[in-house]
Structure formats: structure tokens, C-alpha cells
C-alpha positions as CSV (number, residue, x, y, z in Angstrom):
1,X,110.5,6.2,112.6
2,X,110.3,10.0,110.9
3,X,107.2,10.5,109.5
4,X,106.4,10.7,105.7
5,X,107.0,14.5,106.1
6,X,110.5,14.3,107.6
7,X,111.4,11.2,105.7
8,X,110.6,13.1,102.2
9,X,112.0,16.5,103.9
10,X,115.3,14.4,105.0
11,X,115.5,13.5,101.5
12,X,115.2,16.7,100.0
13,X,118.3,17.5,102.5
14,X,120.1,15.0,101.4
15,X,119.9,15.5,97.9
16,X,120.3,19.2,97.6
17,X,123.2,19.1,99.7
18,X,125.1,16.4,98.0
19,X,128.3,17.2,97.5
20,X,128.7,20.3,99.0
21,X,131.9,21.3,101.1
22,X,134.3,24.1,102.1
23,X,137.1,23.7,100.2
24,X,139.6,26.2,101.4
25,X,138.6,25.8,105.1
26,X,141.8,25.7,107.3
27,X,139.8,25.9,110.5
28,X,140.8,27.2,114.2
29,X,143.6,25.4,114.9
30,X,143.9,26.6,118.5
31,X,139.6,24.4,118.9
32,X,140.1,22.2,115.9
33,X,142.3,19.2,115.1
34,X,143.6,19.2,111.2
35,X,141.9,16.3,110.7
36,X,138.5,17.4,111.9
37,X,138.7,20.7,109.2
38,X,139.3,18.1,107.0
39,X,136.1,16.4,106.6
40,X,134.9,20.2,106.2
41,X,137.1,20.1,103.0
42,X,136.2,16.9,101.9
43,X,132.7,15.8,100.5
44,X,130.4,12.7,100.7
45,X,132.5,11.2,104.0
46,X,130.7,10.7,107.6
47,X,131.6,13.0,110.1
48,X,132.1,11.5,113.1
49,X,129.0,12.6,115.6
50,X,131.0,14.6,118.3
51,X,132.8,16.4,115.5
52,X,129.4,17.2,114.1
53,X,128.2,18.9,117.2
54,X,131.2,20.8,117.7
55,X,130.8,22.4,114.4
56,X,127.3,22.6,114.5
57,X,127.5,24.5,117.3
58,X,130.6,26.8,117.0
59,X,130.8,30.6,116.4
60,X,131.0,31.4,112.7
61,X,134.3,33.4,113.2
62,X,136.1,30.1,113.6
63,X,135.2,29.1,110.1
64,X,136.8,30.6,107.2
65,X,133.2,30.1,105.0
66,X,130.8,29.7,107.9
67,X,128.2,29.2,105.1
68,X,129.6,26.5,103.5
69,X,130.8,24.3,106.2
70,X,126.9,24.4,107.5
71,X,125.9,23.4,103.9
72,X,128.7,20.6,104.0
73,X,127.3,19.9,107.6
74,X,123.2,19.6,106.3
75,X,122.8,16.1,105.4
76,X,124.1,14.4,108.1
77,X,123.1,17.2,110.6
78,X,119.4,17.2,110.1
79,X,119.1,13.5,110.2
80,X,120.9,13.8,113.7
81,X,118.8,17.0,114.9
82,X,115.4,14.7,114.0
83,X,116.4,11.2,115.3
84,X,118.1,13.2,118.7
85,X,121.7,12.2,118.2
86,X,122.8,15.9,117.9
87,X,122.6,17.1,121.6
88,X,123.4,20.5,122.4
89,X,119.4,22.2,121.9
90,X,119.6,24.7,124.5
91,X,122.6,24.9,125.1
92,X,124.2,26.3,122.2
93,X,123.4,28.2,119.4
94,X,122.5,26.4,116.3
95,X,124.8,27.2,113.0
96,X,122.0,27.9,110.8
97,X,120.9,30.6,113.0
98,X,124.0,32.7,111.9
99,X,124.3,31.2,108.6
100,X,122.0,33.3,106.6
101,X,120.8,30.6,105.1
102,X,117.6,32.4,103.4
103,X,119.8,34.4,101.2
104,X,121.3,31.0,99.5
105,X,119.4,29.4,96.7
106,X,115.9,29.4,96.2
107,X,116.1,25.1,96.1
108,X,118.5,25.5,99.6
109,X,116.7,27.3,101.6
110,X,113.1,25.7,100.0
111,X,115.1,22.8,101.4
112,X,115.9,23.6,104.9
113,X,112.4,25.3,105.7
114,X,110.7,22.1,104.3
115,X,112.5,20.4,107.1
116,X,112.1,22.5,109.8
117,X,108.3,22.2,109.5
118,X,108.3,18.7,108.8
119,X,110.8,18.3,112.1
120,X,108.4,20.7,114.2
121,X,105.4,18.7,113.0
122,X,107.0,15.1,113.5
123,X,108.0,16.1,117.3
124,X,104.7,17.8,117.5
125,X,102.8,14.7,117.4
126,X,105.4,12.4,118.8
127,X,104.7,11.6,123.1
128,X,108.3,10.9,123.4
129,X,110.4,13.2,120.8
130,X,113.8,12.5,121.0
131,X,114.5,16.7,122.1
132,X,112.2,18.2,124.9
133,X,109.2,19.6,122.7
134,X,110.5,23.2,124.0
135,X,113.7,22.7,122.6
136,X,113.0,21.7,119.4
137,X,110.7,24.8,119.0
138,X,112.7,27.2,120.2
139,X,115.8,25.5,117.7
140,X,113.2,25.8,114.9
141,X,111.8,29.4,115.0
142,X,115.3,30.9,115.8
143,X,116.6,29.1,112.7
144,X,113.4,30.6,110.6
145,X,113.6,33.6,112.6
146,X,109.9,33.3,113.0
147,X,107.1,31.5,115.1
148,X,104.5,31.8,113.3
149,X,104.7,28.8,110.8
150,X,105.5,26.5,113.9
151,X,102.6,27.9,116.1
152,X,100.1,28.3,113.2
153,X,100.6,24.6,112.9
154,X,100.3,23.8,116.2
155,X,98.2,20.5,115.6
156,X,95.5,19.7,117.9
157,X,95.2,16.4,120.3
158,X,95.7,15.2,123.2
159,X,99.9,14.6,121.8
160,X,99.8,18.5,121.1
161,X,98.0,19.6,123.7
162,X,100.4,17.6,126.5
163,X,103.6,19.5,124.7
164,X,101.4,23.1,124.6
165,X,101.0,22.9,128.4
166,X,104.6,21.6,128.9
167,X,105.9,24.4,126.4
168,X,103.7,27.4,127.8
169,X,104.5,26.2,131.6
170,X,108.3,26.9,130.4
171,X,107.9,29.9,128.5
172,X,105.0,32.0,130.9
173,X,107.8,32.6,133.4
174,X,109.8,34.5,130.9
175,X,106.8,36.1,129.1
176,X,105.2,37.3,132.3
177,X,108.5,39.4,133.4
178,X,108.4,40.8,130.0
179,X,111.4,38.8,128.8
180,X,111.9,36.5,126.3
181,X,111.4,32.5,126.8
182,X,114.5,32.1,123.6
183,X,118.0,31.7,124.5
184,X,119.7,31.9,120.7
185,X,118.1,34.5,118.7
186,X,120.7,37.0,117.5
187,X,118.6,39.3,115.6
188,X,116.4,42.0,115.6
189,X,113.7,39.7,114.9
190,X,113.3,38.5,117.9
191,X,111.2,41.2,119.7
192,X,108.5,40.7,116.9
193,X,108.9,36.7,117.8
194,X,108.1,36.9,121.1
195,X,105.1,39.6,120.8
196,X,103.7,37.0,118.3
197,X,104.2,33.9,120.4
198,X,102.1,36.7,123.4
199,X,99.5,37.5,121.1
200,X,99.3,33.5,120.1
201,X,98.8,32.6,124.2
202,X,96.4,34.6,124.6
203,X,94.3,34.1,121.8
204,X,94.4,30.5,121.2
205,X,96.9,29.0,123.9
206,X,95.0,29.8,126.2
207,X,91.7,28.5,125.2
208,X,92.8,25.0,124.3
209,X,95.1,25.1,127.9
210,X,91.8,25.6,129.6
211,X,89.8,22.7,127.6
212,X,93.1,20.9,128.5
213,X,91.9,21.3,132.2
214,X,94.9,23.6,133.2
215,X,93.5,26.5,134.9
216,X,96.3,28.1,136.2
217,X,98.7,28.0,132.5
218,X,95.5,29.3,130.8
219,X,95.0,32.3,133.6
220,X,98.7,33.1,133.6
221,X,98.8,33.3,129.6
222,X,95.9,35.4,129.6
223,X,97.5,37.8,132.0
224,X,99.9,38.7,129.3
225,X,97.3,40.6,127.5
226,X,97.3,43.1,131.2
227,X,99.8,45.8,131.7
228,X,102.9,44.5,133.7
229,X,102.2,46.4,137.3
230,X,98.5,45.1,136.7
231,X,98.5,41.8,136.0
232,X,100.7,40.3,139.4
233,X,97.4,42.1,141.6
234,X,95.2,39.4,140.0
235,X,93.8,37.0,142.3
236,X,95.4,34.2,140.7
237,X,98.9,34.8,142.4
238,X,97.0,34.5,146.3
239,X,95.9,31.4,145.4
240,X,98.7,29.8,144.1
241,X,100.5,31.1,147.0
242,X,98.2,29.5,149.1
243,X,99.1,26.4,147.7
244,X,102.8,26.5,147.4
């Protein structure tokens, strides 16, 4: 079950977004049957869930109001994104990322960040979250086009601090090439993300990795703080060789 957050965040969702649809949407017709564009055009109706996903994750040039079919789209898409029945995280770029959806009414977008830290703080705490902990990160700050909010309110735990060592295990291998861990960002945001989710390791991520008992995550976030040719001579890297 959501938590009282997302429940009340799901809400909110769901009543903002009543109604809404794309009226004059004819579709792609060479990727989309007629009557899948038609639910786009028509409010209030269930969208079947692998017609969801398509659309959810398609390129806004096959829309022609990209905007509005991800506002017809919100209800029943953030329910599936928070219970897991939307697959694709990872995989595929989410359409709020290209949306623009912080230009749109104060009360829609008030709406859709609502949810996203309710989502981030529901899987946050959750042992099991329906998406890999990673994955629902990474599909929230690209969305936002920040990490702060989600790492500021990285809860502490033994729940939070299982999903900060699985998370920083997956990003440090990126990070430590100078490369970034997100694979849907599309803007010039994300540089500043990823020097922020740096600075974050090594100030706090690394400090609660250690108390965690992993040694090696918390040395290799630290080394992000040294200058790339500097930080592979650390002795770290003989001894894990040692043990490989």
C-alpha cells in the first residue's frame, strides 16, 4: 500500500488532471493504431496498460500536443509508475522529461512535484519497491531536472541506507570515469546534477556508507573529491585487485 504521502499525492494527480485530453491528436499512424490516438482524444476512459507505456515512453515528435497527451496520460500513469505496473524505467525516456511540465499551471506542476517526492520517499523507505531504488531516482530527478530535493531527503535507516549502498555501488562506476550515472536527461541541466549528486557522496554518502560497514563504496565516493589521474594511484584499487 502507497503511503499517506503518495496516496494524498496520487489524489492530487488525479484530481487536477481530471478531464484533461488532446483533442486534435491524430497521432503517428506509421507506430500508432487509430484506436490507441483515440483514447488520447477522449477523456475519463482507461487506457489499456501496454498502450500507456508506449505513450509514456515515445518521442514527443510523434504527438501532435506532446503536452497534452502527457497531461491526459497523468492519472493513470502515476498510479502505474508507484504501484510498478509501468515498466520501461531505464530503458526509456520518461514523457514528462520532455514535456516542460514546469511551465504549465502553477496547481499542475505543484501537482506533479508533490508526487514525485512523495514517490521518491515511498520507494525510499520501501525494502522491496516495486522499481530498483536506482531507477526510480534516476526517473525522478530527470523529471525535476534536479537531485537535490530527492537526495536532501534521503531518509535515514537501515531501509535507506540498504538502497544508498545499492544506488552509490551503481552510480560510482560512472562518477569515477567522470561520466554521468543518468541515461535520460536531455538538458543542460544535467552537468550541474551530477556535480551535485559528487559533492553529495562525498560529503554525506560517504559517511553514512562507512557507518553502513561498506568500506570500499565509502573510499571510492570519497575519491571523487581527487583529481581524475590521482585518485586510481590510491591504495584502494591494489587491494581490491587483490581480491578479485
Amino acid at each position: 500500500m502507497p503511503s499517506p504521502a503518495l496516496s494524498a499525492a496520487l489524489t492530487e494527480i488525479d484530481t487536477v488532471f481530471d478531464g484533461f485530453a488532446s483533442p486534435d491528436e491524430t497521432g503517428c499512424g506509421l507506430c500508432h493504431l487509430p484506436e490507441e490516438t483515440a483514447y488520447l482524444r477522449t477523456p475519463n476512459t482507461q487506457v489499456p496498460l501496454d498502450v500507456l507505456q508506449r505513450y509514456t515512453f515515445e518521442v514527443p515528435d510523434h504527438f501532435d500536443d506532446h503536452a497534452a497527451a502527457m497531461r491526459r496520460l497523468l492519472p493513470q500513469g502515476a498510479r502505474a509508475l508507484a504501484d510498478g505496473s509501468l515498466r520501461g524505467l531505464g530503458y526509456g525516456c520518461h514523457g514528462l522529461i520532455r514535456a516542460g511540465w514546469r511551465s504549465w499551471p502553477a496547481e499542475q506542476a505543484a501537482a506533479i512535484d508533490a508526487f514525485l517526492r512523495a514517490w521518491w520517499q515511498d520507494a525510499l523507505t520501501d525494502p522491496g519497491p516495486p522499481h530498483p531504488i536506482d531507477q526510480v531516482f534516476a526517473t525522478c530527478a530527470a523529471i525535476a531536472d534536479t537531485v537535490t530535493p530527492f537526495l536532501d531527503g534521503w531518509v535515514e535507516g537501515p531501509v535507506g541506507a540498504a538502497h544508498l549502498a545499492h544506488c552509490a555501488d551503481v552510480w560510482l562506476y560512472d562518477l569515477l570515469s567522470d561520466c554521468s550515472p543518468f541515461s535520460w536527461w536531455y538538458r543542460d541541466s544535467e552537468e550541474t546534477a551530477v556535480a551535485d549528486l559528487r559533492t553529495w557522496l562525498v560529503r554525506h554518502g560517504s559517511g553514512r556508507l562507512r557507518a553502513l560497514g561498506e568500506s570500499g563504496l565509502a573510499i571510492r565516493a570519497e575519491l571523487l573529491a581527487v583529481p581524475y589521474d590521482e585518485r586510481w594511484d590510491h591504495p584502494y584499487w591494489a587491494g581490491a585487485s587483490a581480491t578479485d
